[in-house]
C-alpha positions as CSV (number, residue, x, y, z in Angstrom):
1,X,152.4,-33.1,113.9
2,X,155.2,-33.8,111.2
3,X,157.3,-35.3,114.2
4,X,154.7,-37.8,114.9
5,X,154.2,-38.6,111.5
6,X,157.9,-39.0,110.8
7,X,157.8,-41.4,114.0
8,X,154.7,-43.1,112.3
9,X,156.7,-44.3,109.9
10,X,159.7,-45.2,111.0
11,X,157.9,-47.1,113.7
12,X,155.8,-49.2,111.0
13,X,159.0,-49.7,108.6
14,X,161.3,-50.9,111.5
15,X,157.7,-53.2,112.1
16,X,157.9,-54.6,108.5
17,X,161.3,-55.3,108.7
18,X,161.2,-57.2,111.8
19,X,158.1,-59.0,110.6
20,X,160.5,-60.0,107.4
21,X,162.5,-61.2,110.1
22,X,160.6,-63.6,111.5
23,X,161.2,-65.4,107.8
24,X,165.1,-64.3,106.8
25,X,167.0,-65.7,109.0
26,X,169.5,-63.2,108.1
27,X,167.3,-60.7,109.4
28,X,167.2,-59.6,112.9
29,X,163.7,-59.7,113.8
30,X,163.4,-58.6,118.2
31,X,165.6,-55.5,117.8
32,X,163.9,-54.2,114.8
33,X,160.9,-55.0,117.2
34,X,162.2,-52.8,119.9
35,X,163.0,-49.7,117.8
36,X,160.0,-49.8,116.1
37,X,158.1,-50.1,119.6
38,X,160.0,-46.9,120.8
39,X,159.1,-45.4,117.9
40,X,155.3,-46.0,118.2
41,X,155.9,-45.2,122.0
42,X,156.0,-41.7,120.9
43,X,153.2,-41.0,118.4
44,X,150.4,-42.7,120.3
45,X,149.1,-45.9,122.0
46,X,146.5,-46.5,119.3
47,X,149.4,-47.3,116.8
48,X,150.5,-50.3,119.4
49,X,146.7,-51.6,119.2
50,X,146.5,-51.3,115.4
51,X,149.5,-54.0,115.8
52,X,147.5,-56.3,117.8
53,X,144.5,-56.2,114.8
54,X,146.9,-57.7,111.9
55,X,145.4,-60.9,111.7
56,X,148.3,-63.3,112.4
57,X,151.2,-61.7,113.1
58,X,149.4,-59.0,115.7
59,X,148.7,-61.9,118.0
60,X,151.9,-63.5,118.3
61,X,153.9,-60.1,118.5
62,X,151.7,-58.1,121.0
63,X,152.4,-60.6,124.0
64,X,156.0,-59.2,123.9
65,X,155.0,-55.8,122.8
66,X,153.0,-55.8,126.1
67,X,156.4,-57.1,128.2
68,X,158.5,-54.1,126.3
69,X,155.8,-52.1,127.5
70,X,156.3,-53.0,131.2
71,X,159.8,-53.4,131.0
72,X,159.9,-49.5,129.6
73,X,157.9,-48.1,132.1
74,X,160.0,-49.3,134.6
75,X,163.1,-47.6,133.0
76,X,161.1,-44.7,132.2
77,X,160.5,-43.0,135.9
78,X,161.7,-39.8,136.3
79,X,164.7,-39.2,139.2
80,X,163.7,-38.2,142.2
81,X,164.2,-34.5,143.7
82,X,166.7,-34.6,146.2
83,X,165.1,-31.0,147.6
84,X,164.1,-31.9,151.0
């Protein structure tokens, strides 16, 4: 539970940063993006959704939250067995 919440957090600051990103063009803003996707990867999926609901930002961010999404599944698959 603390491990979740710890994630929770770090997953919503890296999010804030990124979103101050998007205005600083000092700031980096995709791979705060990322790390705070694989962050909110492993508390839970309803984190990712309360990102869609912020009222401006959650619309143009979750179209490449949803790509991420594919793009770590993909990398995600556990190896094979080679027990035959």
């Amino acid at each position: 539970m603390m491990k979740k919440n710890l994630y929770r957090l770090f997953g919503f600051s890296f999010f804030v940063i990124g979103t101050v990103g998007i205005f600083l063009p000092l700031v980096p803003t995709v791979p705060f993006y990322l790390i705070a996707l694989i962050f909110l990867l492993r508390t839970s999926k309803r984190d990712i959704v309360k990102l869609k609901r912020i009222p401006i930002i959650g619309k143009l961010v979750y179209p490449y939250i949803k790509k991420s999404l594919l793009y770590l599944k993909k990398w995600n698959t556990q190896p094979q067995s080679s027990y035959t």
